[in-house]
C-alpha positions in Angstrom: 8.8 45.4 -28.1 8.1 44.2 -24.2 5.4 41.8 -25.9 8.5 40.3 -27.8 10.5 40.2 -25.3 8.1 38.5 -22.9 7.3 35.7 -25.7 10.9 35.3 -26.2 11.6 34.5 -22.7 8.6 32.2 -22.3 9.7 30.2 -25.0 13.0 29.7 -24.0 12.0 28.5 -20.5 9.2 26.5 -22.0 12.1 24.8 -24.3 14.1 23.9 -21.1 11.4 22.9 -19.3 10.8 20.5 -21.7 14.3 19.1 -22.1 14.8 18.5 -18.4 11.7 16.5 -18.1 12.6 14.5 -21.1 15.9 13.5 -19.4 13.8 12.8 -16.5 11.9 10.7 -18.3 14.8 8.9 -20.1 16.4 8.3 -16.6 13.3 6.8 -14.9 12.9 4.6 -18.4 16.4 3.4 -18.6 16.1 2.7 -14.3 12.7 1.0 -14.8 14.0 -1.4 -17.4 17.2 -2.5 -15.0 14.5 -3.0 -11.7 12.4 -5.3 -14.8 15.4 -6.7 -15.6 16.8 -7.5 -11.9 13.3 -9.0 -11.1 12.9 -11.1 -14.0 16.4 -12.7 -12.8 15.7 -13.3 -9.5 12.1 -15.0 -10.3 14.1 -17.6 -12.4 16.5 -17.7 -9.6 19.8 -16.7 -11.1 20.6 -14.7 -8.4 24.2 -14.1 -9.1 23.7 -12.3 -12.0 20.8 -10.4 -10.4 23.0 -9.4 -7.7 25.8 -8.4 -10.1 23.3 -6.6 -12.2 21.8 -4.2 -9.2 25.6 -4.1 -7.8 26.2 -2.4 -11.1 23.2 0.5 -11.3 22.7 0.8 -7.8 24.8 4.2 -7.9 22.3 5.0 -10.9 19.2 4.0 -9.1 20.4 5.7 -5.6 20.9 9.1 -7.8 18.2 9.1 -9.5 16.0 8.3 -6.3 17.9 11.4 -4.2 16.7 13.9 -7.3 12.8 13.2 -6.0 14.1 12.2 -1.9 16.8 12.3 -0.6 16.1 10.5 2.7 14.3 7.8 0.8 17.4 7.4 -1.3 19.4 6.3 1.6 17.2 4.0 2.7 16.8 2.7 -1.0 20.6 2.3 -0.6 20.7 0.6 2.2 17.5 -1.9 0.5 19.7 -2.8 -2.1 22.9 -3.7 -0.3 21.0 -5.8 2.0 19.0 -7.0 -1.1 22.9 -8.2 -2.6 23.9 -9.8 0.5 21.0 -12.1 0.7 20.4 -13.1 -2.9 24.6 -14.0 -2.7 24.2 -16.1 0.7 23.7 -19.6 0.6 21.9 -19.8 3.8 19.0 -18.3 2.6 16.0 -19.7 0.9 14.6 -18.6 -2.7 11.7 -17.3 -1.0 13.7 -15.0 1.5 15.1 -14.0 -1.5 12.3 -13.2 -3.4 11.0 -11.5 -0.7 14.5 -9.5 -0.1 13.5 -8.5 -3.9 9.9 -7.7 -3.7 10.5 -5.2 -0.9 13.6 -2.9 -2.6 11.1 -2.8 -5.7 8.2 -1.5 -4.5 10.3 0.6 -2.3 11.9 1.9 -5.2 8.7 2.1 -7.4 7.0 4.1 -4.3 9.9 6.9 -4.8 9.8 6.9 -7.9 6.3 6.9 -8.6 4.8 8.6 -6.1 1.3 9.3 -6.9 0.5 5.6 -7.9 2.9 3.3 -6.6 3.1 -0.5 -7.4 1.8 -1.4 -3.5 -1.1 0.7 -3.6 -2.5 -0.8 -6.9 -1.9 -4.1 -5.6 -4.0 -3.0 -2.6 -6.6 -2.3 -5.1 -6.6 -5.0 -7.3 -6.7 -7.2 -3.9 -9.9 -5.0 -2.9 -11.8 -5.6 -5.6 -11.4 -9.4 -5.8 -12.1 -9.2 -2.1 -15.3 -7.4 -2.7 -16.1 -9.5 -5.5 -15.9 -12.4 -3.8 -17.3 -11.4 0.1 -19.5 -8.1 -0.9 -18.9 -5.8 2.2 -21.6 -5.4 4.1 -24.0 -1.9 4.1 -24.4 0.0 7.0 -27.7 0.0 8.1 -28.8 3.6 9.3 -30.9 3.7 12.5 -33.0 6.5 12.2 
């Protein structure tokens, strides 16, 4: 009877469990396509409509940030109204604005995807084709 019980209990919380991190899932997928979406917009410089589209989801994208960090979230928040300003001022030049962009994505990327953000496999990639092209050199050993 406890050996029922016991299995009945660990299937239920292995049924939540599972629910909760597909919703996580769904929420990261559904924010990942609007950060796609709002970058694709700014690199063919239509920045109105980028800056209306993360005007729209940046509620979405600050709550879903807060459920992993809060304190990044706020930041993230402030990233993204600076991000709006700039990409709706005339003053400023396509490549301040792509570079307004570039930094609230991989901020947000590094929240969300903390154990392999976007920046550190760009430091990689850059790495390797630094390598490739000027091989480091070996220490030599003085024994």
């Amino acid at each position: 009877m406890c050996i029922r019980l016991f299995t009945a209990v660990l299937f239920s919380l292995l049924i939540i469990q599972a629910f909760a991190s597909s919703n996580l899932m769904a929420k990261t997928e559904t924010d990942t396509y609007y950060i796609k979406s709002f970058e694709r917009l700014v690199e063919e410089q239509r920045y109105d409509i980028a800056a209306q589209l993360l005007e729209k989801n940046k509620k979405q994208l600050v709550k879903s940030a807060a459920g992993i960090n809060d304190k990044s979230a706020l930041l993230l928040k402030q990233y993204m109204e600076d991000n709006i300003t700039i990409l709706q001022s005339d003053t400023k030049t396509p490549t301040e604005k792509t570079i307004a962009t570039k930094q609230t994505i991989i901020l947000w990327d590094a929240i969300v995807y903390e154990n392999a953000p976007l920046w550190m496999t760009w430091k990689q990639e850059l790495e390797s084709k630094m390598d490739s092209f000027w091989p480091r050199k070996k220490s030599i050993q003085v024994t």
